[in-house]
matplotlib code that plots the C-alpha trace (Angstrom):
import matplotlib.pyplot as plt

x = [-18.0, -19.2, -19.2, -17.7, -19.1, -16.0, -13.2, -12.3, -9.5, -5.8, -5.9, -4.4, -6.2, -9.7, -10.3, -13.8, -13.4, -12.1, -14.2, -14.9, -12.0, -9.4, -9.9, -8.6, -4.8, -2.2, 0.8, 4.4, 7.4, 11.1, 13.6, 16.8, 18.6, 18.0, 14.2, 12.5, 8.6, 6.3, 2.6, 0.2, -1.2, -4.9, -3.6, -5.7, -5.8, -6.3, -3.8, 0.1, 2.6, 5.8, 6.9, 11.2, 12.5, 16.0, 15.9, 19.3, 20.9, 20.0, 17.6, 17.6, 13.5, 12.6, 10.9, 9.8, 6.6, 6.3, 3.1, 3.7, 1.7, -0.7, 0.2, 4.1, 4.0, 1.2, 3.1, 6.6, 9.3, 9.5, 11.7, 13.0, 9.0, 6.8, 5.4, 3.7, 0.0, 1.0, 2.3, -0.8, -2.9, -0.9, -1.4, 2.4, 3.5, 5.3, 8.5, 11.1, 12.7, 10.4, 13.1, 16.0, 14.0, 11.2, 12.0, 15.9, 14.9, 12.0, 9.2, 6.7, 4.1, 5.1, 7.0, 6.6, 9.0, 8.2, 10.2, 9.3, 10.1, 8.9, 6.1, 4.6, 4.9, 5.7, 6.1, 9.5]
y = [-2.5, -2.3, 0.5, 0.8, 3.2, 5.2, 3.5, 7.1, 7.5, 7.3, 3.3, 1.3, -1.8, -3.1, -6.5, -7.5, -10.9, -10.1, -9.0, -5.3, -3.7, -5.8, -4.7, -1.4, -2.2, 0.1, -0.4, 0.7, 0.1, 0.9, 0.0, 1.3, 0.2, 3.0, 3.6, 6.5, 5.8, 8.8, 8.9, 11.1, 13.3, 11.3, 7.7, 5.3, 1.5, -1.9, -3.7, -2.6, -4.1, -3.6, -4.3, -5.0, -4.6, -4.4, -8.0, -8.7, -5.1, -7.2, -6.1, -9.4, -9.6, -11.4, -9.2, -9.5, -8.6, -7.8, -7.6, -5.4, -4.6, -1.1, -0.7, -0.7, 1.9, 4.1, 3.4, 4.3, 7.0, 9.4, 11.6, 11.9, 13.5, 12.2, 9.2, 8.3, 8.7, 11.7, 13.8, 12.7, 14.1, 17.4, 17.3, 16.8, 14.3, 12.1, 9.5, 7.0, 3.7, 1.2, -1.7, -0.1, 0.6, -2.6, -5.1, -5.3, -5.4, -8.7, -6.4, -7.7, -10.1, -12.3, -12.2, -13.8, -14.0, -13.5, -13.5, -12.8, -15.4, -15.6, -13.2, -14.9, -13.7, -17.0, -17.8, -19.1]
z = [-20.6, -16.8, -14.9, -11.4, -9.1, -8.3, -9.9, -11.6, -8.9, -8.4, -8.3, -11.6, -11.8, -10.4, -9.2, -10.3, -8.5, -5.2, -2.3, -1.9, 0.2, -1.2, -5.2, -6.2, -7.0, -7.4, -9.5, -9.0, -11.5, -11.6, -14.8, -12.4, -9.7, -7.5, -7.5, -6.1, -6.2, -5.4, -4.1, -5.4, -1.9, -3.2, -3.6, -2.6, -3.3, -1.3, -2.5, -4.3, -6.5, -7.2, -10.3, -10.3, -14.6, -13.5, -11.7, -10.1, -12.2, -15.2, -18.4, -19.5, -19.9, -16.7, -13.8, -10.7, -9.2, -5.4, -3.5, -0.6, 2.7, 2.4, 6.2, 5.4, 2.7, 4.7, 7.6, 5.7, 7.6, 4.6, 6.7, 10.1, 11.9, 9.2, 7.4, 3.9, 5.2, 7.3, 4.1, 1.9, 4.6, 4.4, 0.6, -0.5, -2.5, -0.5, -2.0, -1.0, -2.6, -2.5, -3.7, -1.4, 1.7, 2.4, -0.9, 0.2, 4.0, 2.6, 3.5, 1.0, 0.9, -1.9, -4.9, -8.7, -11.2, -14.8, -18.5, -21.6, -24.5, -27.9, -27.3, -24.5, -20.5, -18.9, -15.1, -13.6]

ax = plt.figure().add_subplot(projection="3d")
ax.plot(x, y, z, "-o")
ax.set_aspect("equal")
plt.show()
């Protein structure tokens, strides 16, 4: 096991491979239609994911995974005076959709579609 000088953080994954700056990754799911993803007021990452298990309103064990731009979520309106980055500064924990809001509006970098057949996850 190798030990990374403070990946004990908010982060979900680390890149090993990719230059530093661009490798702590931060995961975000939703299994509904209507999600409602919320940032921890000490989230930090380089790069985030979305990951989309009600593709199309169907659970038919495909998803989609989004990459999305830091600067769009940081940058996100939570409410009418105040963005994402704004309200993790003031220690709240700030939310909106992520799917409804930038996904549905093609705010995201790039998208992958995955299913899962005969216990293998394979690439459409």
């Amino acid at each position: 096991m190798q030990y990374i000088n403070g990946a004990n953080t908010s982060f979900a994954c680390y890149d090993l491979n990719s230059e530093k700056g661009n490798n702590r990754i931060q995961l975000k799911a939703s299994s509904i239609s209507n999600d409602l993803t919320s940032f921890g007021p000490n989230s930090i990452w380089d790069r985030i994911f979305f990951i989309d298990f009600y593709k199309e309103g169907k659970w038919d064990k495909s998803f989609d995974i989004y990459e999305l731009n830091t600067i769009d979520i940081k940058n996100f309106p939570v409410n009418k005076n105040q963005t994402l980055q704004e309200q993790q500064i003031q220690g709240r924990r700030p939310r909106f959709k992520i799917k409804k809001d930038l996904i549905s509006n093609d705010k995201y970098i790039s998208k992958e579609t995955y299913k899962i057949e005969n216990k293998k996850i394979v690439k459409l």
